[in-house]
N, C-alpha and C positions, 0 to 999 in steps of 0.2 A: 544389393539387398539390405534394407533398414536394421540393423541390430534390434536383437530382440529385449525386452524389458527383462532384470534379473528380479528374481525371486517370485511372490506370490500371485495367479491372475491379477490381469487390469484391474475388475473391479473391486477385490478387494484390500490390492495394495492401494489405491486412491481412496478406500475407506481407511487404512489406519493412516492417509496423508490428513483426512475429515476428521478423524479422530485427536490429531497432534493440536489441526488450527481450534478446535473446539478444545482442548485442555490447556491453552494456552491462557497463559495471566498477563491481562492490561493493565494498564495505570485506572485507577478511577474513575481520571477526567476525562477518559474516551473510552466512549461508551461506542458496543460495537453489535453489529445486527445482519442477522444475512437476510439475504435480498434473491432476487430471481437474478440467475445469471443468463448470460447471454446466449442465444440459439445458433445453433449452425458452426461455432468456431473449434470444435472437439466433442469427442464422443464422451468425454467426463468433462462439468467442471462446477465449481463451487465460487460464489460472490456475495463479501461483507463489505458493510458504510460502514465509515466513523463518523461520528459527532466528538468535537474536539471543545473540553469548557465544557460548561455550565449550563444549563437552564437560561439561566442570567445574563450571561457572558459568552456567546459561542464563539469561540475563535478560529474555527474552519471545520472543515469535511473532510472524507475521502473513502475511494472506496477500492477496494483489491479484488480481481479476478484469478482464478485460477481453475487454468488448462488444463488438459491430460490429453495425451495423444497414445495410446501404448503400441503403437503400429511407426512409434519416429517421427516428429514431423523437422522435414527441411529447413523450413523456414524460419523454425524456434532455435536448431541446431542443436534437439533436444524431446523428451517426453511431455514436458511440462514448458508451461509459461507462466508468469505473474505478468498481469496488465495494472499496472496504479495510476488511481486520479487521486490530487489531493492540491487542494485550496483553502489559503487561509489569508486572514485578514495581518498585513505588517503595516512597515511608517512608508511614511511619503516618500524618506529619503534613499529607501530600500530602492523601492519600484523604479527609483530616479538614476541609482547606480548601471552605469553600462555595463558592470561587470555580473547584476545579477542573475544574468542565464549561467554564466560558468560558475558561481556564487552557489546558486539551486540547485545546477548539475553534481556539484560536488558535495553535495547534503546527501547525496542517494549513496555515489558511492562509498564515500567514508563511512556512513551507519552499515552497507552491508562489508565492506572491510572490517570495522569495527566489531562484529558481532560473528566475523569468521563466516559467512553465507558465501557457500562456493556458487557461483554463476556463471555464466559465461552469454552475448550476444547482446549484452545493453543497449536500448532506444528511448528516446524520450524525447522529448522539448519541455523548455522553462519557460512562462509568462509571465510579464509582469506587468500589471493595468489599473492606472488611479483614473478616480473621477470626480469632478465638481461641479455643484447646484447652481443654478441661477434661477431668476425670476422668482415664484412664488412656492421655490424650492431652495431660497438662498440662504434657510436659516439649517441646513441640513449641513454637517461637516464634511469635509472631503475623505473620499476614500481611495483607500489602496489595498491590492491582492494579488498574492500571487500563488499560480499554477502551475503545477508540475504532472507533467505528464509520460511516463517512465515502461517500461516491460522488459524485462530481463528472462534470462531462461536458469530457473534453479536446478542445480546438479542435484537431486534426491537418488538416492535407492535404497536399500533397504540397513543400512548402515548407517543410514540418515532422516532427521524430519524436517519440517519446514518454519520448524520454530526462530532457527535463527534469522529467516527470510521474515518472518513476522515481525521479531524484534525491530530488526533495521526497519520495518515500512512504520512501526509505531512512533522510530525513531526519527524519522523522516518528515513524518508529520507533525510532532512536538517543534523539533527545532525551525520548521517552516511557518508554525504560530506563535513562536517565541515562548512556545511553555518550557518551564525549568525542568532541569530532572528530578524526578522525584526526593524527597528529602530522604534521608538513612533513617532507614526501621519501617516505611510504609510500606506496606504487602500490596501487590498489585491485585486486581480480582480478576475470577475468572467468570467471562461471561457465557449464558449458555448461546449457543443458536442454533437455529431450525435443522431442517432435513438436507442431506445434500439433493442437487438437481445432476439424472446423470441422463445419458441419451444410448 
């Protein structure tokens, strides 16, 4: 028999989970927007993009998924899942290192160590893909990105929010763009977004 979820109904513990990623404070430079999440994978779930940079300057994307299962699911070895995509533009010599899958891999875990995100059941794969112009596309410079493609299963209950799982994925995406950390004294903003999608 699945263990039962502690404290308030499904749905409205998965709203005060909506309520934590909606109060949560980004950096500036990523700017964050929820989006339709996916059909068919849980009876709850919630999904934001990033835009990472500027207008001007974008230095990559990404977007975070989040599960709910409150019936257990096997598979996740847990209530909840985070699914992350996140791609951003680095140097040539990045993409060129053979060590960059364990290199990428270790950008996830260290931001959720780093920020105290209890988990458990990490999956993912790293990419890493340059390309260059020819013919009458030869005046175009070459490019390099890399992909990381990650899902962990976050330990919440009611003792806990999902902020520190936010942190690390903010965090995950800065250092995979090579943005610095913040200077000392800027306030992160908080941005608003839409409705949650539940089923």
């Amino acid at each position: 028999m699945a263990p039962e979820l502690p404290g308030s109904p499904a749905a409205e513990f998965f709203a005060r989970i909506v309520d934590d990623m909606r109060a949560f404070r980004w950096r500036p430079d990523v700017l964050i927007e929820e989006i339709g999440s996916p059909r068919g994978l849980a009876p709850f779930s919630l999904a934001i993009e990033a835009d990472l940079g500027s207008e001007t300057n974008q230095l990559g994307a990404g977007r975070l998924v989040l599960l709910h299962d409150p019936d257990f699911n096997d598979a996740w070895n847990g209530f909840f899942r985070l699914v992350s995509y996140v791609r951003a533009d680095t140097d040539l010599e990045i993409v060129t290192d053979p060590l960059i899958g364990e290199v990428g891999w270790s950008w996830l875990r260290e931001a959720l160590d780093q920020h105290a995100a209890a988990y458990t059941a990490p999956a993912g794969t790293v990419t890493a893909v340059s390309s260059r112009s020819f013919g009458n596309m030869d005046n175009q410079p070459d490019q390099a990105e890399v992909e990381i493609r990650a899902s962990w299963t976050p330990l919440i209950d009611n003792s806990s929010d999902i902020t520190p799982h936010l942190a690390a994925w903010q965090q995950l995406m800065c250092r995979a763009a090579g943005m610095p950390p913040l200077p000392e004294g800027v306030i992160p903003l908080t941005n608003q977004m839409g409705r949650v999608h539940s089923r």
